[in-house]
C-alpha positions as CSV (number, residue, x, y, z in Angstrom):
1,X,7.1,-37.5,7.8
2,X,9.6,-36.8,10.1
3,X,8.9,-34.1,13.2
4,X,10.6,-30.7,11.6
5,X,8.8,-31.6,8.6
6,X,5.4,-31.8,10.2
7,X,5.9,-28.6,12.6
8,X,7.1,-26.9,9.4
9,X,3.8,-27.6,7.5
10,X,1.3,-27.1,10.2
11,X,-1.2,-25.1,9.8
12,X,-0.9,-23.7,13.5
13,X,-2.5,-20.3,13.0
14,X,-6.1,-19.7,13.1
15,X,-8.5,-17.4,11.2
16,X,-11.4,-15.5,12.4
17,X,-14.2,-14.0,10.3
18,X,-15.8,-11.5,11.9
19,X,-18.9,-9.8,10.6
20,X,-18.8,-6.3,10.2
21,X,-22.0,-4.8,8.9
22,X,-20.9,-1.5,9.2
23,X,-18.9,-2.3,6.2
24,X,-21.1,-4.6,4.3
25,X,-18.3,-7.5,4.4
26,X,-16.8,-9.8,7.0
27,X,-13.1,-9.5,7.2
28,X,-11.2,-11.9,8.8
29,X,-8.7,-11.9,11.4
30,X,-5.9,-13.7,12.2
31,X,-2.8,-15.5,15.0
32,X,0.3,-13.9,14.4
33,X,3.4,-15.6,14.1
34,X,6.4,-15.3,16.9
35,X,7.9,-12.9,13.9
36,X,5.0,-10.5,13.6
37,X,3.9,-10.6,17.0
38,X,7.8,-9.3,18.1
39,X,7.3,-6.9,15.5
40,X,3.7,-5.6,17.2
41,X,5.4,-5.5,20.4
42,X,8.5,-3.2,19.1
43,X,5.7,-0.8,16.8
44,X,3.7,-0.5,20.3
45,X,6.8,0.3,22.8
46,X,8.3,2.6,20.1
47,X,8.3,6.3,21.5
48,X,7.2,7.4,18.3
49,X,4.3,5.3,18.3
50,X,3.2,6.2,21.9
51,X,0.1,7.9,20.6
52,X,-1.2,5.2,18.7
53,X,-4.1,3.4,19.8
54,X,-3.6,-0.9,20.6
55,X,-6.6,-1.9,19.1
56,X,-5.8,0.3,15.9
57,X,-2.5,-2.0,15.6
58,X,-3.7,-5.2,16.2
59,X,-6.1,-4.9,13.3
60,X,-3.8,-3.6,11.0
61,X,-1.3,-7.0,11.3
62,X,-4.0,-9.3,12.0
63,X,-7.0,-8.2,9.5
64,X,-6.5,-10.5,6.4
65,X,-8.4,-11.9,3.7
66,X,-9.3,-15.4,3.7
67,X,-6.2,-17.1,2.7
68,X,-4.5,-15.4,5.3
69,X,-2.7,-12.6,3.5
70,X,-2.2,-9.4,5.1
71,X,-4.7,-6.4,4.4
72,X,-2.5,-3.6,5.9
73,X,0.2,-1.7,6.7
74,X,1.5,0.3,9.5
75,X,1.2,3.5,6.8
76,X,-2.8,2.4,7.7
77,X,-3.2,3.7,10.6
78,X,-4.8,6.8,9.9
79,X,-7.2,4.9,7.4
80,X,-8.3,3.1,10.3
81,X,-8.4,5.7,13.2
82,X,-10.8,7.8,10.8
83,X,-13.5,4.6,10.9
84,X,-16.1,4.3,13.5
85,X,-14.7,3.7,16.7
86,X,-17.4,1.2,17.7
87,X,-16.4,-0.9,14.6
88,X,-12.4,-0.7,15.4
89,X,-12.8,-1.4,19.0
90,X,-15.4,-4.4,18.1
91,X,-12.7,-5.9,16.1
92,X,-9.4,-5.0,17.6
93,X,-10.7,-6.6,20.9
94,X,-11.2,-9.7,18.8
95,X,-7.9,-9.5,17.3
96,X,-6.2,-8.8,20.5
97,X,-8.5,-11.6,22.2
98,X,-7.1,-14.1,19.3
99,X,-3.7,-13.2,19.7
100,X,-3.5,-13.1,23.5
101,X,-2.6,-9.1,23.3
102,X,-3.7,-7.8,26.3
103,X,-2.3,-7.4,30.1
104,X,1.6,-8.2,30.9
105,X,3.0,-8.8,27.0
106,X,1.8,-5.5,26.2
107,X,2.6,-3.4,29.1
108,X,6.1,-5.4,29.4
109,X,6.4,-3.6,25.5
110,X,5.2,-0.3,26.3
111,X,8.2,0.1,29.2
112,X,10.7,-1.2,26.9
């Protein structure tokens, strides 16, 4: 197998479960890709999304189910910020931890 070959079928990005026994389930959580994580950055430095909370965000493009695929959408968000705020800051620190999105990335966003 030659090198682009074996980057392209790498299975480079991690997945989480995370117990959540507020909800009776575990949901998983995972890396983004360069793609999506741009995409986080531009949603979060958006003016029209100055309101809306980091951890909120993170959990709606990283929580997945376990092959990986997407739960959410941005149109989520108020889905999510009517939930226990214990439970959503439990697991958007987790997703942010996973995904390295705290400190200059995110602030660096917010300005832009």
């Amino acid at each position: 197998m030659d090198i682009r070959e074996a980057i392209r079928t790498a299975n480079d990005l991690r997945l989480t479960p995370v117990e959540v026994p507020e909800w009776g389930m575990t949901l998983h959580l995972r890396q983004l890709n360069v793609g999506e994580r741009l995409e986080l950055f531009r949603v979060l430095g958006d003016d029209a999304n100055k309101d809306k909370l980091l951890y909120v965000v993170a959990i709606l493009f990283t929580a997945c189910d376990p092959d990986g695929k997407r739960l959410f959408t941005l149109e989520d968000y108020d889905l999510l910020n009517a939930k226990n705020g214990e439970v959503i800051l439990r697991l958007g620190r987790e997703a942010a931890k996973l995904n390295k999105l705290v400190g200059e990335p995110i602030e660096e966003a917010k300005k832009n």
